[in-house]
N, C-alpha and C positions, 0 to 999 in steps of 0.2 A: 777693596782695601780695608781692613781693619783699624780701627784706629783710637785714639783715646783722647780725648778734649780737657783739657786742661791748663789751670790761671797759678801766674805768682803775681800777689794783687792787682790781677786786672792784664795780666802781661801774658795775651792766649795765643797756646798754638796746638795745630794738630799733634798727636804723637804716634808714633810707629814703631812696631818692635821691626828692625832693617834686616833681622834676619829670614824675618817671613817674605819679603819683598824685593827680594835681589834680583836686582835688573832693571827695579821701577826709574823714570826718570826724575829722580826728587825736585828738582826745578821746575818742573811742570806738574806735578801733584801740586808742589805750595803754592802756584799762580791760581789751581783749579778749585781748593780746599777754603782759599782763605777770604774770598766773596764773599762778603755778609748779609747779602741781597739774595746771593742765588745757590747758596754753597753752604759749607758747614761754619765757616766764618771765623775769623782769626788772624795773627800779626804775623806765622807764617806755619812751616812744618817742620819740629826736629825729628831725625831719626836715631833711635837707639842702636845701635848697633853694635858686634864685636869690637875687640881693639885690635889694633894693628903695632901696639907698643905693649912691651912685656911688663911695660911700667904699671898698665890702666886694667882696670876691670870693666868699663864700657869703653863707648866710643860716642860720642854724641856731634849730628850732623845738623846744622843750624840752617834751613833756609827761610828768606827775606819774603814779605807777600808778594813783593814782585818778579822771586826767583832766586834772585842773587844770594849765595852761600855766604854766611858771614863767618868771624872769626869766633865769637862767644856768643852769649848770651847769659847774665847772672840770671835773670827770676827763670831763666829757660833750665839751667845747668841743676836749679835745685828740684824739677820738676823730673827731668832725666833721673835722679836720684830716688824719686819717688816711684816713679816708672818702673826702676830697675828691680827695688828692694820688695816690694808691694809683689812683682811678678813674679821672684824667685831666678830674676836674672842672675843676681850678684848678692853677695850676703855685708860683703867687707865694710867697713866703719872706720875712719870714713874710708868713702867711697871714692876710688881714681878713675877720674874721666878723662878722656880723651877729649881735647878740641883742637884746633886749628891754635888755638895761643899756646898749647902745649897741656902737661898732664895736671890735674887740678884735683886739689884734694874737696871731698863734700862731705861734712859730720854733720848725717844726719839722727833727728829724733822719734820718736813713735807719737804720735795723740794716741786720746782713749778708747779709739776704735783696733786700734793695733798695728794701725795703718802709718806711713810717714807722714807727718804735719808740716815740720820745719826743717832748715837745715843752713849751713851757718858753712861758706864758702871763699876757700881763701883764693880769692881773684887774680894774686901773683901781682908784683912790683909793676908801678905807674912806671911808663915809657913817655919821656918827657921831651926828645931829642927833636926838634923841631922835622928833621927829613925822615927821622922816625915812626913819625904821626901816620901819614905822612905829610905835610903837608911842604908849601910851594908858596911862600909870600916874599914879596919883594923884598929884597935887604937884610932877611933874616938869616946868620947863619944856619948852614947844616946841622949842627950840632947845639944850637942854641935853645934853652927852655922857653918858651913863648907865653909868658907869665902878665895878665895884667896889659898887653899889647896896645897900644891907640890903635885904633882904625876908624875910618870914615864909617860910619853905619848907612849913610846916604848911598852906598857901594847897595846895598839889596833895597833902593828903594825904589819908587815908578819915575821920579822926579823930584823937583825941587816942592814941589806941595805933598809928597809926600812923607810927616818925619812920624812914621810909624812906630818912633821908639819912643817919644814924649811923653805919650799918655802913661807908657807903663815905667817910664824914667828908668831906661836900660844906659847901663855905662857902654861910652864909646870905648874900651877896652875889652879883649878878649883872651881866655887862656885855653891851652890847646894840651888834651890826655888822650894816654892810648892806651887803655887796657886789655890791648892785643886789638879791638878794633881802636878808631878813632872818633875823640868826640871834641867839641869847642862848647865853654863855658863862656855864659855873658848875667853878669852881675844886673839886677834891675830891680826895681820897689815892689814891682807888682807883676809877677810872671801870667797871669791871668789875664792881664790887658793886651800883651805882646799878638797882633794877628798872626799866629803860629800856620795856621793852611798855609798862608799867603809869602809869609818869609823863609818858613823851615825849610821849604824843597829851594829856593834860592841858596839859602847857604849850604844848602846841602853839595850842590852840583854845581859851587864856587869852584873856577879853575884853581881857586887856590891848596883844593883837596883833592887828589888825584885820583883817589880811592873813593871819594864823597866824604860824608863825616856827618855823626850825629849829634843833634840841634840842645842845647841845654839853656834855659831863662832860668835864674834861680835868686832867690833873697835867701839870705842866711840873715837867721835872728839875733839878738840881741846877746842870747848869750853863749854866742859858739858855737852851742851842741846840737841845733837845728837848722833844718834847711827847707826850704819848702822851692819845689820844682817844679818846670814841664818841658816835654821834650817832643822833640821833631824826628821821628828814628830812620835809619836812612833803609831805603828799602821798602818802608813800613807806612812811613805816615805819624801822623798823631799817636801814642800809646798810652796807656793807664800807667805805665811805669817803666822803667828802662835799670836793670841791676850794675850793666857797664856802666851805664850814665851816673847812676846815685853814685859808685866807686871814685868816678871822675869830678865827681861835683866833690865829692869829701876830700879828695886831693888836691884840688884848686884850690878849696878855703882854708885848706891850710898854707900853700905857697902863697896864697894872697895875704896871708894874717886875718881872716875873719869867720873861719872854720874851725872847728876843735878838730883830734886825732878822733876823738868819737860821736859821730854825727848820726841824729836820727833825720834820716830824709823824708820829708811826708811828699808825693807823688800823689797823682788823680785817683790812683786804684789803692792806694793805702801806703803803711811806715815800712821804712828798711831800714835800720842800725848795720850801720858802718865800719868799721877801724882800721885806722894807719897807722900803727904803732911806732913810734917815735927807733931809730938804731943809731949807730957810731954816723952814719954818713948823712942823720938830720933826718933818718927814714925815707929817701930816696931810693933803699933796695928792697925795701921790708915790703912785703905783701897789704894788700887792703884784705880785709874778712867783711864779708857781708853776712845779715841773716834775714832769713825772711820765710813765709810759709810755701808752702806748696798744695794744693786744690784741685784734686780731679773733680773734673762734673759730669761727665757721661762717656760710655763708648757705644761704639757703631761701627755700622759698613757702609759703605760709600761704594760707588758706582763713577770714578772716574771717567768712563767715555759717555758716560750720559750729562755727567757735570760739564765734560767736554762740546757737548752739542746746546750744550746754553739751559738745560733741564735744573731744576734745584736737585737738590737729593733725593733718591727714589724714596717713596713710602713705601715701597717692596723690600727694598734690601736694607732699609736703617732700622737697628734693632739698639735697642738702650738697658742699658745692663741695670738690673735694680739697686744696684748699690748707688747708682747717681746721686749726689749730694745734691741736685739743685730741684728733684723729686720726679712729677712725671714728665718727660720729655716725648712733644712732638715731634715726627719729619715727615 
């Protein structure tokens, strides 16, 4: 399998052009690719592919490390962009993807290599409908926005000695965004203290999330326009950075009141600027724009049935293309 290895700060996954590969079973490539111990290493595999809507100039297929197909992915969506334009898939500006949230537009830009660096993606209007999400908590309507929520936090803890939210002074409230996936926001002093291994996959695989749901600890600063994050990604694990998530986090602080419409999200793997532009309805229908860069680091071939028999990547068949930005690469 051919493949191309590439980060939006810190947010890696294998890439595929899908038309070379028809028939491959992508959920079992991104289980075997995304091993970081014994494989090529990464948060899952998207594939490029045709479009199936007359709308899109690609088609972009998001799998989770663990397999599972997600609905988006933003630092994935601007990489697809990079993928397309760089290969001579697609010329268009912006660029219409295809995903599973529906068709999304990507303006992207050139760096000084000639190549695409950044790109600046309108995410499409927060879905805020509590069975929307989707999500499943007691007493809440169907259609209710789940804004600021109390909950017991002792609900994801081992016991009554455990209040794993103290140290990092996490509020017992919660607010719940879908930007085509699902994600919950929890407000705390110090997102770096929160033990994220240990609680993220708990709340992940909350009956109260029927689909699971990705994990957000976040402080917004002092004056609005910042936010500093970490996140739990379902599927995934720990990440450098999550572009649904920063979206959803920019959405909360503003229905919270302690978020601006223009938020710079700083994340483990670096910043994303955000907006949710205010409309007639208080901006409830207006899309979120994210921007952020895009990063190839090398390409290769891989040997799936040898990945498959527990081998790392052959040193026969992994070949690394010179332009690698990250210089020479071993396998």
């Amino acid at each position: 399998m051919r493949f191309t290895k590439m980060h939006g700060i810190g947010n890696d996954y294998v890439y595929i052009d899908g038309s070379r590969h028809l028939g491959l079973d992508l959920a079992r490539a991104a289980r075997l690719v995304s091993d970081r111990n014994r494989a090529i290493g990464s948060d899952g595999l998207i594939a490029v592919c045709a479009p199936t809507s007359a709308e899109a100039d690609v088609r972009m297929r998001m799998f989770n490390a663990d397999g599972s197909e997600g609905e988006m992915c933003g630092n994935g969506i601007r990489c697809v962009a990079k993928f397309a334009i760089d290969r001579g898939m697609a010329a268009a500006n912006p660029l219409r993807v295809e995903t599973r949230r529906g068709v999304l537009a990507v303006a992207w830009r050139r760096g000084a290599d000639g190549r695409v660096a950044e790109a600046t993606v309108d995410m499409g209007a927060p879905i805020l409908a509590h069975a929307m999400i989707p999500a499943r908590i007691d007493g809440v309507a169907a259609d209710a926005h789940v804004v600021g929520h109390r909950v017991e936090l002792a609900r994801w803890s081992d016991g009554p000695q455990d209040a794993w939210w103290r140290e990092a002074m996490v509020e017992s409230a919660l607010t719940l965004v879908s930007m085509g996936n699902p994600h919950v926001v929890f407000r705390c002093a110090d997102p770096w203290k929160v033990p994220l291994e240990r609680i993220g996959p708990r709340i992940e695989q909350d009956a109260w999330f029927p689909a699971r749901i990705n994990v957000h600890f976040v402080r917004y600063g002092p004056s609005r326009g910042e936010a500093i994050m970490c996140t739990w990604e379902r599927g995934s694990g720990m990440t450098l950075a999550c572009g649904t998530g920063a979206s959803a986090v920019c959405v909360a602080g503003v229905l919270l009141g302690c978020g601006a419409r223009t938020l710079e999200a700083q994340l483990p793997g670096g910043a994303l600027v955000l907006e949710w532009p205010a409309d007639e309805s208080g901006g409830l229908s207006s899309g979120v724009r994210m921007t952020g860069p895009a990063t190839e680091v090398f390409e290769g071939e891989v040997d799936l049935e040898q990945l498959a028999r527990g081998s790392a990547t052959s040193a026969g068949t992994t070949k690394v293309d010179a332009r690698a930005s990250c210089g020479v690469v071993h396998a």
